[in-house]
NUKEPA-394460 format. One record per residue (C-alpha): residue in three letters; x, y, z. Coordinates in steps of 0.25 Angstrom, whole numbers, padded with zeros to 4 digits, always signed. Layout:
NUKEPA-394460
AlaXYZ...
END
This chain:
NUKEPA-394460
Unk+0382+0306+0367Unk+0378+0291+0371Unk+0378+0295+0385Unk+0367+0299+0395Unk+0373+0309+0402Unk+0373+0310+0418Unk+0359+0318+0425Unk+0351+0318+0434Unk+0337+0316+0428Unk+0324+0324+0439Unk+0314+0313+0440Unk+0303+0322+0435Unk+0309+0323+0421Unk+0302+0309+0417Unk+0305+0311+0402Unk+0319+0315+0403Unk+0320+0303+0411Unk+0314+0293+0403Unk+0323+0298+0391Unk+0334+0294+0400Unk+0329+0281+0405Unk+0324+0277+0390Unk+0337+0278+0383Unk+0347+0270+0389Unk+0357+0276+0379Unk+0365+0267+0373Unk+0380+0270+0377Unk+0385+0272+0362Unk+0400+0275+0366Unk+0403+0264+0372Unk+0395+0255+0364Unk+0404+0241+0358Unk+0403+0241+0344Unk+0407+0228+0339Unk+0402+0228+0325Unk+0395+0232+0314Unk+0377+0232+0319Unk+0371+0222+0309Unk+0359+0233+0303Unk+0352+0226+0293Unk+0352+0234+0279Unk+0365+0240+0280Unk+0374+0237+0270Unk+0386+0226+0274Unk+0398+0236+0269Unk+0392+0249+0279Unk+0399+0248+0293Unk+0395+0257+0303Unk+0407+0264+0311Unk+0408+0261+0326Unk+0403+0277+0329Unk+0389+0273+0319Unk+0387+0259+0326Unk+0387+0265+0339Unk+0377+0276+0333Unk+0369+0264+0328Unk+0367+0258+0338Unk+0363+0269+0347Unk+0353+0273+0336Unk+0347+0261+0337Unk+0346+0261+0354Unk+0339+0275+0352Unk+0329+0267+0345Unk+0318+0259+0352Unk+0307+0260+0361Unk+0311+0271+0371Unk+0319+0280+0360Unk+0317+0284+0348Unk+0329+0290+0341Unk+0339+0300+0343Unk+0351+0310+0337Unk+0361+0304+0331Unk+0371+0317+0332Unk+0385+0310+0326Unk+0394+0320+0321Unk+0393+0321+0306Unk+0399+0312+0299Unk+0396+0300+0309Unk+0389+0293+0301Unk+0375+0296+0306Unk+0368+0291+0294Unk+0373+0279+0293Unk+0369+0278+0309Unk+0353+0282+0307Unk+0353+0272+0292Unk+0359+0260+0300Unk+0349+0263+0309Unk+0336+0264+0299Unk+0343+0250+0296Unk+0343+0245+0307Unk+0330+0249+0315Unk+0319+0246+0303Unk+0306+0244+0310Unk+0299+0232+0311Unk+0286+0226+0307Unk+0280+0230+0321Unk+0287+0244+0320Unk+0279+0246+0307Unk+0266+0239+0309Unk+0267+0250+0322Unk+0265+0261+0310Unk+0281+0265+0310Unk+0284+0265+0296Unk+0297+0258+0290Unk+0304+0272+0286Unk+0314+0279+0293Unk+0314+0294+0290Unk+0326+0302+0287Unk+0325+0319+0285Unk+0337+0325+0281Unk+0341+0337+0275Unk+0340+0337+0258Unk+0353+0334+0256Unk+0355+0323+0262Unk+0341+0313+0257Unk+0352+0307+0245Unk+0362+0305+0257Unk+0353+0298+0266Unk+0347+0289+0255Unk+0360+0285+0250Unk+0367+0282+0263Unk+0354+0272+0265Unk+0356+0266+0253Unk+0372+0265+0255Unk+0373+0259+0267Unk+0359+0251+0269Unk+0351+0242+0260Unk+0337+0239+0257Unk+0331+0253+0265Unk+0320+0258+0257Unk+0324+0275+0257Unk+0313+0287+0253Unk+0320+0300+0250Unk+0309+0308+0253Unk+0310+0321+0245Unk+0307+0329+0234Unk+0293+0332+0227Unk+0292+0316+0222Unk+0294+0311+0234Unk+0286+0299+0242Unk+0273+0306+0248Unk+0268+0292+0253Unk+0269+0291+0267Unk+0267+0274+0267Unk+0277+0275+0256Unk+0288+0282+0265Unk+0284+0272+0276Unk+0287+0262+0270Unk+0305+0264+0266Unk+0315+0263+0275Unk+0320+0277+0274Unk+0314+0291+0271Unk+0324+0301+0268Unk+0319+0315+0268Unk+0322+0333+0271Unk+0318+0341+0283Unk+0312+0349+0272Unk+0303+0339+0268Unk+0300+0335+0282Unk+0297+0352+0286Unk+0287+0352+0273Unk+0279+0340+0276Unk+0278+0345+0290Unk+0272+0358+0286Unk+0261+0349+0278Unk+0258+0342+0289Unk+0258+0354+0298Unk+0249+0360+0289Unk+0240+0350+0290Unk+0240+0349+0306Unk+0236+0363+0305Unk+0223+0362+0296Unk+0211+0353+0297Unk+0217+0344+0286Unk+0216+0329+0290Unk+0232+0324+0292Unk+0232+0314+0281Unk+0226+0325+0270Unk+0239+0331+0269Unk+0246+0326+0254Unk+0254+0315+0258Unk+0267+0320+0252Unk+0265+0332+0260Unk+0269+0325+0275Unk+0272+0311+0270Unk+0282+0311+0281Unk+0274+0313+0292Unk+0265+0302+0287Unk+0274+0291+0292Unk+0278+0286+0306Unk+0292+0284+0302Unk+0301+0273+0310Unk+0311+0282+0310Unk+0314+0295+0308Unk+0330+0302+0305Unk+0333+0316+0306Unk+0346+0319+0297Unk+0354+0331+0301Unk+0343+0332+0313Unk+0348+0347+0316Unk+0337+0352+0303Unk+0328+0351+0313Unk+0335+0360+0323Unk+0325+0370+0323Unk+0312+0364+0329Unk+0303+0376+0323Unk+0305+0369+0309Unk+0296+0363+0300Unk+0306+0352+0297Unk+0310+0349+0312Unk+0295+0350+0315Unk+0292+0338+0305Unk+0304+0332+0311Unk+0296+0330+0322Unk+0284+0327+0319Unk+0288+0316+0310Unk+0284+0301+0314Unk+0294+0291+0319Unk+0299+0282+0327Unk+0313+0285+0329Unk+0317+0300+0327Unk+0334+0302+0323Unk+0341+0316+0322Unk+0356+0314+0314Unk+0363+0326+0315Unk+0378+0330+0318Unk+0372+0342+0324Unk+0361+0341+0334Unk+0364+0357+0340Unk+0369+0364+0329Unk+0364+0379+0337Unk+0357+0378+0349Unk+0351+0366+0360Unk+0337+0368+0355Unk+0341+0363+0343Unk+0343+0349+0348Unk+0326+0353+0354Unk+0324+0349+0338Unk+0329+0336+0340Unk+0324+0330+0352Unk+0311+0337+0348Unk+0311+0326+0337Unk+0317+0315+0343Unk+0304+0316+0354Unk+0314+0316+0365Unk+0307+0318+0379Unk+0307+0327+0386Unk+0316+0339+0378Unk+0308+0335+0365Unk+0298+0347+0371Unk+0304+0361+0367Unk+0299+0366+0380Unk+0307+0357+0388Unk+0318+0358+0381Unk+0319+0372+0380Unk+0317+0372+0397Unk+0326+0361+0399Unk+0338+0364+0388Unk+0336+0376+0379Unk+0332+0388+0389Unk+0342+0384+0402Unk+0354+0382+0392Unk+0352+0395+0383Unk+0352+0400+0398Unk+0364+0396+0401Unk+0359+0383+0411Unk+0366+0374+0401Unk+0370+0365+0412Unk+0358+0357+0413Unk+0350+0358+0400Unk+0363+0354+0394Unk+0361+0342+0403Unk+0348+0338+0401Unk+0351+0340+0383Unk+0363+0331+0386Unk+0355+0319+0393Unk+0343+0320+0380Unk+0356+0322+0370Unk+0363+0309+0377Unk+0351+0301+0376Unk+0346+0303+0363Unk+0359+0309+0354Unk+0372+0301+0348Unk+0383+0312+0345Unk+0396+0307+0340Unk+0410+0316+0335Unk+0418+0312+0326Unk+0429+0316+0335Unk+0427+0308+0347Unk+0431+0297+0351Unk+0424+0284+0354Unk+0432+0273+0364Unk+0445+0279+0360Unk+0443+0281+0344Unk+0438+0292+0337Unk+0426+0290+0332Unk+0425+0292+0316Unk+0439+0292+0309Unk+0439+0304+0300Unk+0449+0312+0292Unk+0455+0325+0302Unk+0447+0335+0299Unk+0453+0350+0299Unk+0446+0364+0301Unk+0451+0376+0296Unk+0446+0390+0298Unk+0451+0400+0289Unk+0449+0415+0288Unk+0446+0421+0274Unk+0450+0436+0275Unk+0441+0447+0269Unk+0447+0456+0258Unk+0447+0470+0261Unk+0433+0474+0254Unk+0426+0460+0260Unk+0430+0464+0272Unk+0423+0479+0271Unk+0412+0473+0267Unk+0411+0463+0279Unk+0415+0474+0288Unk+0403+0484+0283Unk+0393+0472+0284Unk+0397+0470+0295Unk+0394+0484+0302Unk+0382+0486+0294Unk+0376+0475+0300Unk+0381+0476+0315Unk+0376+0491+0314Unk+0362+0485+0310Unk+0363+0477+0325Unk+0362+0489+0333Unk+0348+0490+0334Unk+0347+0477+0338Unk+0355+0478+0351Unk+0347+0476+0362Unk+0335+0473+0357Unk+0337+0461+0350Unk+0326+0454+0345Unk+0322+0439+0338Unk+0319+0445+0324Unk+0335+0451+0326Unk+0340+0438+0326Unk+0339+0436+0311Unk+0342+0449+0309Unk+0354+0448+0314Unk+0358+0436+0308Unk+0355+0439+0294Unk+0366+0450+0295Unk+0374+0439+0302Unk+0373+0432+0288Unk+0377+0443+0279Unk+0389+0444+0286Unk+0393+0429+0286Unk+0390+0430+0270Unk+0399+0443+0270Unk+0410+0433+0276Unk+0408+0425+0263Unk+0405+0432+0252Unk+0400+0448+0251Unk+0392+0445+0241Unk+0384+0435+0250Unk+0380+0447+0260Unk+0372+0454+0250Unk+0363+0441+0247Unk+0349+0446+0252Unk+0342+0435+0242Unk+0343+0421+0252Unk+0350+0418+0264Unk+0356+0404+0261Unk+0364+0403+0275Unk+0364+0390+0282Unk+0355+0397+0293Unk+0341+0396+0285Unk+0340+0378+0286Unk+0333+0372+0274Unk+0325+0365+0287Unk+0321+0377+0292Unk+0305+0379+0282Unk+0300+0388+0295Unk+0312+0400+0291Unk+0314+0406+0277Unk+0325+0417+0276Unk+0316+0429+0272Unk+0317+0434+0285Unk+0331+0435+0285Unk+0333+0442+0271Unk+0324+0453+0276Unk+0332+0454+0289Unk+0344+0457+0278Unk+0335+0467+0271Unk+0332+0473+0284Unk+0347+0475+0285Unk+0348+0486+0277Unk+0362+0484+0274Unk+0365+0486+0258Unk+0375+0474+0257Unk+0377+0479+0241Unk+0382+0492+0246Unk+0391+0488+0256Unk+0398+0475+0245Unk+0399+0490+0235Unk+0404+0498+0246Unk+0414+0487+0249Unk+0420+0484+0234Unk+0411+0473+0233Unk+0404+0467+0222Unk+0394+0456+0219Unk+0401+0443+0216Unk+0401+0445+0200Unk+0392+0434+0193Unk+0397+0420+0189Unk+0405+0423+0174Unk+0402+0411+0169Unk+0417+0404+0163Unk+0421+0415+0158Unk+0436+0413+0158Unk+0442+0428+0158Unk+0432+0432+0169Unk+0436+0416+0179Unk+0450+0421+0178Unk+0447+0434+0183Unk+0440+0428+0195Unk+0451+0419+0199Unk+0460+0429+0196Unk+0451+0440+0206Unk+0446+0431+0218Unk+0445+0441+0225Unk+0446+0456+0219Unk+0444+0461+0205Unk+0449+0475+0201Unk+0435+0481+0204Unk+0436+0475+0218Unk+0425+0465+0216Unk+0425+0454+0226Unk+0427+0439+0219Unk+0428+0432+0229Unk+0428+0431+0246Unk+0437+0430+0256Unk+0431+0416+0256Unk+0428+0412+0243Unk+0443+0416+0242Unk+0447+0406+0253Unk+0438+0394+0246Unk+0446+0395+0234Unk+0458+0395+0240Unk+0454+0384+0251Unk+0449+0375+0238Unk+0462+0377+0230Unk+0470+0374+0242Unk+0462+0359+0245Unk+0464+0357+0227Unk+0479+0357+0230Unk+0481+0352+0243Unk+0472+0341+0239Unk+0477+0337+0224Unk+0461+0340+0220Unk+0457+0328+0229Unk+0450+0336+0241Unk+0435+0342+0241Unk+0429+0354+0247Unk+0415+0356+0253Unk+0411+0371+0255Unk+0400+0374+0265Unk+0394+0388+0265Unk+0381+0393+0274Unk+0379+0402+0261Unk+0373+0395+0249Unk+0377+0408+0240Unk+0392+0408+0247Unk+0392+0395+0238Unk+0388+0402+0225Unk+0399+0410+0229Unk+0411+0399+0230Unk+0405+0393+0220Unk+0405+0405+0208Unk+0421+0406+0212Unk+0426+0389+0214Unk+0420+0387+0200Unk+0429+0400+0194Unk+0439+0392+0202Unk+0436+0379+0196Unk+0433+0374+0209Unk+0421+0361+0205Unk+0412+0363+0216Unk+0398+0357+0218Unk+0386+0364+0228Unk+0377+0359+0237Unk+0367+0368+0244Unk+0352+0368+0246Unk+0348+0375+0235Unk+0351+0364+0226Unk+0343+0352+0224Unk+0347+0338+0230Unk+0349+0333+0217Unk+0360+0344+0214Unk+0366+0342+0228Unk+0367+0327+0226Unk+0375+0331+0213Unk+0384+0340+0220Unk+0386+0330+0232Unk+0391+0320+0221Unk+0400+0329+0214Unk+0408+0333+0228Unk+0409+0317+0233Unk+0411+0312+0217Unk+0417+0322+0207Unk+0432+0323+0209Unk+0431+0337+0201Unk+0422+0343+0212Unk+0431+0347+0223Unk+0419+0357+0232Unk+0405+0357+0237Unk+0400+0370+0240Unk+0389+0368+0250Unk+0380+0376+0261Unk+0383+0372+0275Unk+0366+0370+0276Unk+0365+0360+0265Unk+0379+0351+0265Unk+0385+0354+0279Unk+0375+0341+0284Unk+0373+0327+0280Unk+0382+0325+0269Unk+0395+0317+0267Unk+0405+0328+0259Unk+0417+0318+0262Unk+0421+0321+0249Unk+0424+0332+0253Unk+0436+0334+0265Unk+0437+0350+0264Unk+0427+0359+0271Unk+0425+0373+0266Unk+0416+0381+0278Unk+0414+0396+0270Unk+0407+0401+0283Unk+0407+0398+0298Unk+0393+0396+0301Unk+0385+0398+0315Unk+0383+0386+0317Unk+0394+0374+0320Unk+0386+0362+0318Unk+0384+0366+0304Unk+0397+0368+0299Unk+0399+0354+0308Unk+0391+0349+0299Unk+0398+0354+0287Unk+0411+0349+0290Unk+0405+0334+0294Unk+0400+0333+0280Unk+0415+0331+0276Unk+0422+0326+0289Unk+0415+0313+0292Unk+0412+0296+0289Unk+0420+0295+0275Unk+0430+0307+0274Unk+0444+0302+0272Unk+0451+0316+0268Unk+0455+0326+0281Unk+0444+0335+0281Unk+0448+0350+0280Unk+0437+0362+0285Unk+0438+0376+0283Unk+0431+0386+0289Unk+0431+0399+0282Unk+0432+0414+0290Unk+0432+0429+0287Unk+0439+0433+0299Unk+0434+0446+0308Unk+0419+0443+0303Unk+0405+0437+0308Unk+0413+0423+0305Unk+0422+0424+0316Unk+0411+0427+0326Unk+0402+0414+0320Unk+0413+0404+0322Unk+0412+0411+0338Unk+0400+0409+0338Unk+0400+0392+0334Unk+0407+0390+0347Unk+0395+0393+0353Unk+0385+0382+0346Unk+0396+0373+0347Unk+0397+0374+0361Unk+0383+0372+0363Unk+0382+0360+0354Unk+0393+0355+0360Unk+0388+0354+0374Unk+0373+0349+0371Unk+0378+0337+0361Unk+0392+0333+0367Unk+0392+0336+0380Unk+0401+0351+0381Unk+0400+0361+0391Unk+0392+0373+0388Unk+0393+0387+0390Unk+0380+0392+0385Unk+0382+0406+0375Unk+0368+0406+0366Unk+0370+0416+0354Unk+0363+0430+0357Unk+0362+0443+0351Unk+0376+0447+0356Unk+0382+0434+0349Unk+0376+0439+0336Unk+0379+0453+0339Unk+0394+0451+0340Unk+0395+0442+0326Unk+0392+0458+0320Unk+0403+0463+0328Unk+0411+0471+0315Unk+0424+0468+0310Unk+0435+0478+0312Unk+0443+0470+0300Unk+0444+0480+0287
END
């Protein structure tokens, strides 16, 4: 979006106008590139692509006296940072800028995973930038030391605790300054500037990450992210909140102006008014379209597949008496739905999606590990949602006996009699004990099929919501010698860098098993060209995200997803239910019609609608 779209502006909204009148957008589709930008301390053999000097240069029209940043919202696998580190390189301050208390560091959050990315994308591509990776219990507590570096690369976790500290202070009758300085060293310093990496963390503006966010110092604010809107318009709120933009920075405003009138209905005109800020302040490029008659990236095709994995007779009785227990326990609720309901319902919404996977995922009552509980979300722990299951009063045990169905028998060991029994029973033994899923069935087979087809040259990624749905694949690909690596966020960064070595390094390792929270963003799997998605998930941006760690900037193999479905189950009804974010998205960050359908009680209702499959 480079254009400023067409409207009629009433006099009286003055800061809405001066938005307007200040940013005199430059227009980036049309824009000549002739060569190569000269950016001081960037590396003679990096050449940006025609798409990234276009974003470069627009970057650095968004930053002067009248504006102060934006979103960079390029697809993944754009390249959007190599963008934001040409432009640290290219707009250091100057001895005026600093002597006016600015400091010389650029700021960078960024989830976890991804501090070793950004440090050693700096040091590829740029030379002489002094970079902080600000994390872990040794780290830097100096403000004037942090001040004083090129880049500081640091987690929205780091940034939530830090603003907890200083809230705390705020609070009491403690002078500012008394506070430990290794407690809210981040909010000692007027950063130059200040980077958001996969902005969408800070989507939910009641969070003590996206609340330091805001209250962080700088004098130019970024959001990267290939996913602005992943659920709803008033997560873009998050964003502008942070970027200060007048006058839809105020939640009031723009929850009169944007949020109310179009969860109405009246999409018309807030979806107007959204795309006038969006045009001004927001860069959005597709890898799929075109730019003055060429595409604009050339990557390998890329091919999705859904494919069905069909219950056995006693998975399919289990599924079916889950299913009725739960919808049973809903009829209370009709017509007197309430706030408190809503995780209620949703934590029986769960059981059946781990159902879909595994049955003995249903009877986990010890953690929730699903995608939905973000490690940037301090403010929500899932306690209240495992009582809501005990509340259920459904004995998941009974039903898995009742059904012919056991627990998944412990790991052996390499006990050779007992590992060819396995690979001889993936699916029943004599006594009826389930080995394997309809899905982890499907894995196996889907891994052996890419070995042939591939000579042993191709690798698989395997994304999961489910961290224990991993444990699952991964007790049965090492009885099928299948090397694979995890990465997830239980395992420390040091373990997660290992693992991402293996998959891009170690010819032996042909699969990464990962959950869709912790490697579906900001990491380059282009080792990778086969995409194994166990679960569709609510929302489509996420699995977006996944699929643009594989297809993007450096993948030379055609790029194969599949999407695995148990047919006549809750899965069906969630990919219906994509349609409708992806609609949404679609007409607040590219410009698509939209027919406004917000997800109500009846929406959720009928994903408990009971199978009729035996």
């Amino acid at each position: 979006m480079s254009h400023v779209p067409a409207l009629a502006i009433p006099k009286s909204q003055d800061k809405t106008r001066t938005l307007v009148e200040e940013t005199l957008a430059v227009d980036v589709d049309n824009l000549e590139v002739l060569c190569q930008p000269r950016i001081s301390g960037l590396r003679s053999d990096i050449v940006l692509m025609p798409h990234q000097i276009r974003g470069f240069t627009w970057m650095k029209d968004r930053e002067c006296e009248k504006r102060a940043g934006g979103i960079l919202a390029d697809e993944m696998g754009l390249g959007k940072t190599l963008q934001a580190i040409a432009r640290i390189l290219d707009g250091r301050p100057k001895a005026a800028d600093m002597k006016a208390g600015w400091a010389r560091a650029s700021l960078i959050i960024c989830p976890v995973a991804l501090i070793s990315q950004w440090s050693q994308e700096i040091r590829r591509i740029s030379v002489g930038l002094k970079v902080i990776e600000y994390h872990g219990t040794s780290r830097i507590s100096d403000p004037q030391k942090l001040s004083e570096v090129d880049v500081v690369i640091t987690t929205y976790a780091i940034v939530a605790s830090e603003f907890s500290s200083v809230t705390e202070v705020n609070h009491s009758d403690q002078p500012y300054d008394s506070k430990p300085l290794d407690k809210i060293a981040l909010f000692g310093v007027r950063w130059w500037r200040l980077i958001l990496d996969e902005a969408h963390n800070i989507k939910n503006r009641g969070t003590k990450a996206a609340g330091g966010s805001y209250k962080l110092k700088a004098k130019y604010r970024w959001c990267l992210t290939g996913t602005p809107m992943q659920n709803d318009v008033d997560e873009l709120f998050s964003l502008i909140h942070f970027l200060r933009i007048k006058p839809l920075n105020d939640w009031e405003t723009f929850k009169d102006k944007i949020s109310k009138p179009l969860k109405a209905g009246k999409s018309e005109e807030p979806m107007k008014r959204l795309k006038l800020v969006l045009g001004i302040i927001m860069l959005r490029r597709r890898k799929g379209v075109t730019n003055p008659g060429l595409p604009l990236l050339e990557l390998p095709p890329r091919r999705c597949y859904t494919l069905h994995c069909d219950f056995n007779h006693d998975e399919r009785e289990f599924y079916v008496s889950l299913e009725r227990k739960f919808g049973n326990s809903l009829d209370p609720l009709a017509g007197n739905f309430a706030r408190k309901d809503y995780s209620y319902i949703m934590v029986m919404l769960l059981r059946l999606r781990q159902a879909c996977d595994h049955p003995n995922l249903a009877k986990y009552d010890d953690k929730i590990d699903d995608a939905s509980t973000s490690s940037t979300d301090h403010d929500s722990e899932p306690d209240e949602l495992l009582q809501k299951f005990s509340e259920l009063k459904c004995d998941v045990d009974a039903l898995m006996r009742a059904c012919g169905l056991n627990n998944l028998t412990s790991c052996p060991g390499c006990n050779n009699t007992y590992r060819r029994k396995i690979l001889a029973c993936r699916i029943n033994d004599a006594t009826g004990v389930i080995l394997a899923s309809a899905k982890v069935n499907k894995v196996i087979d889907l891994l052996r099929e890419i070995e042939t087809r591939s000579q042993g040259k191709e690798k698989t990624v395997i994304f999961s919501v489910f961290t224990s749905m991993l444990d699952i694949l991964e007790w049965f690909l090492t009885f099928e010698d299948i090397k694979c690596v995890r990465f997830d966020g239980s395992m420390t960064r040091r373990d997660r860098e290992v693992s991402l070595n293996q998959i891009k390094n170690n010819e032996a390792v042909r699969c990464m098993l990962t959950s869709i929270k912790c490697g579906g963003t900001g990491l380059n799997l282009t080792a990778c060209n086969n995409v194994i998605l166990i679960e569709p998930w609510w929302n489509p941006a996420l699995e977006a995200q996944a699929f643009g760690r594989v297809h993007r900037i450096g993948q030379s193999q055609e790029v194969n997803i599949y999407k695995l479905t148990v047919p006549a189950t809750i899965e069906e009804r969630i990919l219906k239910l994509q349609e409708k974010k992806r609609s949404l998205a679609s007409a607040a960050l590219d410009g698509c019609r939209y027919d406004p359908e917000e997800l109500q009680l009846d929406d959720l209702m009928e994903l408990f609608q009971v199978s009729h499959q035996s």
